[in-house]
N, C-alpha and C positions, 0 to 999 in steps of 0.2 A: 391291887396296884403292883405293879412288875416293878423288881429292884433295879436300882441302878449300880452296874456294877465299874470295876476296876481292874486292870491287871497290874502288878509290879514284878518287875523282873528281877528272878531270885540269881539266875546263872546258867551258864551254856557251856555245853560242853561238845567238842569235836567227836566225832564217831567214825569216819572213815577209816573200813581196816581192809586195803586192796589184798591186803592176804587173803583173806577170808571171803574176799565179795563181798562186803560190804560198802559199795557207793554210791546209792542212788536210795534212799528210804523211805519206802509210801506206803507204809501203814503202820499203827502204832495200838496196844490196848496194853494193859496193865493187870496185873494178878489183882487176884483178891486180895489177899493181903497187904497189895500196896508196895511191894519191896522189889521185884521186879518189871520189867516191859517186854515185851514179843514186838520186834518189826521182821521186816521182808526190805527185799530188793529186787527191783525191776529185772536184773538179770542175772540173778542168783538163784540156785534151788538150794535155797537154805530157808527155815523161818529163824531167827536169830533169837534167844534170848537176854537181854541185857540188862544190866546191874542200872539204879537210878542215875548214876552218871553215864551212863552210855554205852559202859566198857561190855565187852563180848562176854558171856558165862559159857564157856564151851560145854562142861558135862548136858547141857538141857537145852545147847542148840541145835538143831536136828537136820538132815536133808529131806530134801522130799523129791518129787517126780514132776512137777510142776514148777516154770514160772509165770512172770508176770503177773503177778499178783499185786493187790491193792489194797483194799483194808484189813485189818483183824479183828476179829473180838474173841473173848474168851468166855466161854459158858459158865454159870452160876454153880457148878458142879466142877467146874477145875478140870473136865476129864479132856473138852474141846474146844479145839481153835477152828472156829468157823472164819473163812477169806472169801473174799471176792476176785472175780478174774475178770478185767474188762472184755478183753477178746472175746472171748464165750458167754460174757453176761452167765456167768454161772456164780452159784457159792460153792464152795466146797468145805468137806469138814475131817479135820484131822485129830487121828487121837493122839493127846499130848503124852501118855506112858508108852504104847506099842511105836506112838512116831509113825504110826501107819495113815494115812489116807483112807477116811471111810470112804464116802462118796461124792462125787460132783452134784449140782441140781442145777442145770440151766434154767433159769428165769422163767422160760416161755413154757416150761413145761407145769407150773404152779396154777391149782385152780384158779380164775379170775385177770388170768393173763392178758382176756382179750379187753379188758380194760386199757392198758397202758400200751397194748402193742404199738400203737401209731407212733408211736413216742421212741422207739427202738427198731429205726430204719438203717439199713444198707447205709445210707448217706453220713449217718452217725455214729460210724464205729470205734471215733476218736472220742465218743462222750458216754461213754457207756458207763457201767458201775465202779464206782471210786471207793467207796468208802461202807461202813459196816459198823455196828453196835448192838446191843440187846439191853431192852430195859431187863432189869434182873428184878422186878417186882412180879411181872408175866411171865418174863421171857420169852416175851413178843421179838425177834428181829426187826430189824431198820436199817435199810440200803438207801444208798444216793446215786442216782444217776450222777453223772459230772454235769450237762450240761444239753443244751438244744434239744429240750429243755431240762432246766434241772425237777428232780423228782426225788422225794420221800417217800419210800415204799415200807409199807409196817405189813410183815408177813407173822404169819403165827409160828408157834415155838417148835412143830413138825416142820417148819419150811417146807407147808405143801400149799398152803393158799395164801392171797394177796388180800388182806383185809380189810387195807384202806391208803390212800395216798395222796400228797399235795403238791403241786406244783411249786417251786422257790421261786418265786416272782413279786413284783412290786404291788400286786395287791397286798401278798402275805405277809412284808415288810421287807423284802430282801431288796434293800435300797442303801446304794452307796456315793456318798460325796465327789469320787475320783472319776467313777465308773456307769455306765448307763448298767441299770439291771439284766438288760437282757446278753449284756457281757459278763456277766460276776460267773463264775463257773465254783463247783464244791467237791470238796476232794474228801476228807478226812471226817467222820464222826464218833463221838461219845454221848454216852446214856451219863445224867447227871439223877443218881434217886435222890440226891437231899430236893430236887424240886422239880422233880416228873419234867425237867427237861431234855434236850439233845443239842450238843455244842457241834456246830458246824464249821470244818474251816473253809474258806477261798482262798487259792492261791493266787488268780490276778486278784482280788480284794484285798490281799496282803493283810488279813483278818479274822474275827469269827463272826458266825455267827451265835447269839445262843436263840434257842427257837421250842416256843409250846405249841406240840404237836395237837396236842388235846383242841386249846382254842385258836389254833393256824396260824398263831403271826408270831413274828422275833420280838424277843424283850432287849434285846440289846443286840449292839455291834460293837464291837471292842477290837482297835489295830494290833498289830504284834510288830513289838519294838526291838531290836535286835540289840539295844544296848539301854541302859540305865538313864539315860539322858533324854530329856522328856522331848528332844529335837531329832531323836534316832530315827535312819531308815528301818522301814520293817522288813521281816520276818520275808525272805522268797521263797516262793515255791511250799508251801507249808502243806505237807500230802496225808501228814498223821498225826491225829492227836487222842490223849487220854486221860481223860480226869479221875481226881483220885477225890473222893465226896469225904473222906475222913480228915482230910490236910486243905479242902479248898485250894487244889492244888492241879494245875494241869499241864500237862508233857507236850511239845510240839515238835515234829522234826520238820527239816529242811531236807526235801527232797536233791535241791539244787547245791545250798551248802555243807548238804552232810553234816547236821549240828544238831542237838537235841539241845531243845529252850524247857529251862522251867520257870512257869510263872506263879505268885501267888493273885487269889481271887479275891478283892477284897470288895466292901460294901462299899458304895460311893461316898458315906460319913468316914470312912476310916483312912488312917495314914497312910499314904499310896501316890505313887509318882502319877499324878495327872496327868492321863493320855483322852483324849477326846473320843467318847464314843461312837457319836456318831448320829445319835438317835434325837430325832427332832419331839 
C-alpha cells in the first residue's frame, strides 16, 4: 500500500544574483552530504554552487563552455555532475575537481534509441529533456523528456544504452484536477533511495509528482504552496528539485521567481499543514 504523503513549508529563500547570472534556475541536485546544492541558469555558463539557503558559494562555483542547461545530478562518487541540454537532447558530464567538461552523449546515439525516436521530432524541440537523476543504489540514470509526450528514460550507469521507459500519461497516474493530462508537462527530477522512488515536478501542474518506476504509476501528487497558509498560491514555474532522504526533506526552485522552497515530507498521520493531494 503506497503512503500518503504531505508537504509543509519549512521557508523560502530569494536567489537572484544578476551579478553573477544567476536568474532564471532549472536544475537543482544536492551533495551527498546534504549541506550543499548545484543549479544552473538558462543563460549562464556557470554551474553554481549553493549553500542550503540559496546563497552563492564562489570558491566551488565553476564556468563551463556550455549553456542552456536543464537538470543536474551528482554521481554517487562526488567526482560528476552529469546535465541535460534540451537543444541537443544531450547529457553531458562535468568533473567537479578539474571543472573540466568530460563529454557530451546526445540521446540518439545510445544503444536502443530507435525505441523512443518517434517521440523526438523536429516539431518538438521545445519539449525535449528537462530534467536528470540517478538512483544511487545502481546508478542507473533517469531523464525526462518535458513533454509531447512526457517520457522516463532509465539509461545504465555507462550512458551507453536505453534500458527501459514509460510514458507520463493518465494510464500511469499522471492525472491532475486543474489540468487535462495530456497538458501536465515535467521539468525537474529526484532519485528518492528511502523508497526506490523518483519525485517528479510540473510546472503547469504547479506540483509533483512522486512516481514508482518499478511498478509504473504515481503514489501521490502533492501541490507546492508558496506560503504557510493552507489557501497559498503555488509554487510557478518549478524547474528543479532535490530531495535529501536523511531530512525527508526536498529543495524546489522557481525558475520564474528565482526562489528556492524547502519543504518538509511528512506522513499523512503526522503534524502537517493540510494541502490536498490530489490522489483519488
Amino acid at each position: 500500500m503506497s503512503r500518503k504523503l504531505q508537504l509543509e513549508l519549512l521557508e523560502h529563500h530569494p536567489i537572484r544574483d544578476a551579478a553573477s547570472g544567476l536568474n532564471e534556475p532549472s536544475g537543482l541536485a544536492l551533495d551527498r552530504q546534504g549541506t550543499s546544492l548545484y543549479t544552473v541558469s538558462d543563460d549562464t555558463r556557470i554551474i553554481f554552487n549553493l549553500d542550503l539557503q540559496g546563497r552563492i558559494i564562489p570558491d566551488s562555483s565553476f564556468l563551463i563552455n556550455v549553456k542552456d542547461l536543464e537538470g543536474l545530478a551528482v554521481t554517487a562518487d562526488e567526482k560528476t555532475i552529469l546535465a541535460v541540454q534540451e537543444e541537443s537532447n544531450s547529457i553531458i558530464q562535468f568533473d567537479i575537481f578539474s571543472r573540466k567538461e568530460i563529454q557530451q552523449i546526445p540521446l540518439a546515439t545510445l544503444k536502443n534509441y530507435n525505441q523512443i525516436a518517434m517521440y523526438f521530432t523536429h516539431a518538438d524541440q521545445n519539449k525535449g529533456l528537462e530534467g536528470i537523476t540517478i538512483n544511487l543504489n545502481n546508478n542507473h540514470i533517469f531523464i525526462v523528456k518535458e513533454g509531447a509526450p512526457g517520457l522516463l528514460i532509465e539509461l545504465d550507469a555507462e550512458c551507453n544504452t536505453i534500458i527501459n521507459y514509460c510514458k507520463l500519461n493518465e494510464k500511469h497516474g499522471f492525472k491532475h484536477p486543474r489540468i487535462k493530462s495530456e497538458k501536465l508537462d515535467f521539468s525537474g527530477l529526484s532519485y528518492d533511495s528511502t523508497s526506490d522512488t523518483i519525485w517528479i515536478t510540473s510546472d503547469k501542474g504547479e506540483c509533483l509528482f512522486h512516481f514508482n518506476f518499478n511498478e509504473k504509476k504515481v503514489v501521490n501528487r502533492l501541490d507546492l504552496p508558496r506560503e504557510t497558509d493552507t489557501q497559498s498560491e503555488r509554487v510557478v514555474k518549478s524547474e528543479g528539485i532535490a530531495f535529501d532522504p536523511n531530512n525527508q526533506r526536498l529543495y524546489i526552485v522557481s525558475e520564474r521567481e528565482c526562489e528556492l522552497y524547502i519543504y518538509q515530507l511528512h506522513d499523512h498521520n503526522e503534524a502537517a499543514t493540510n494541502f490536498d493531494d490530489g490522489c483519488q
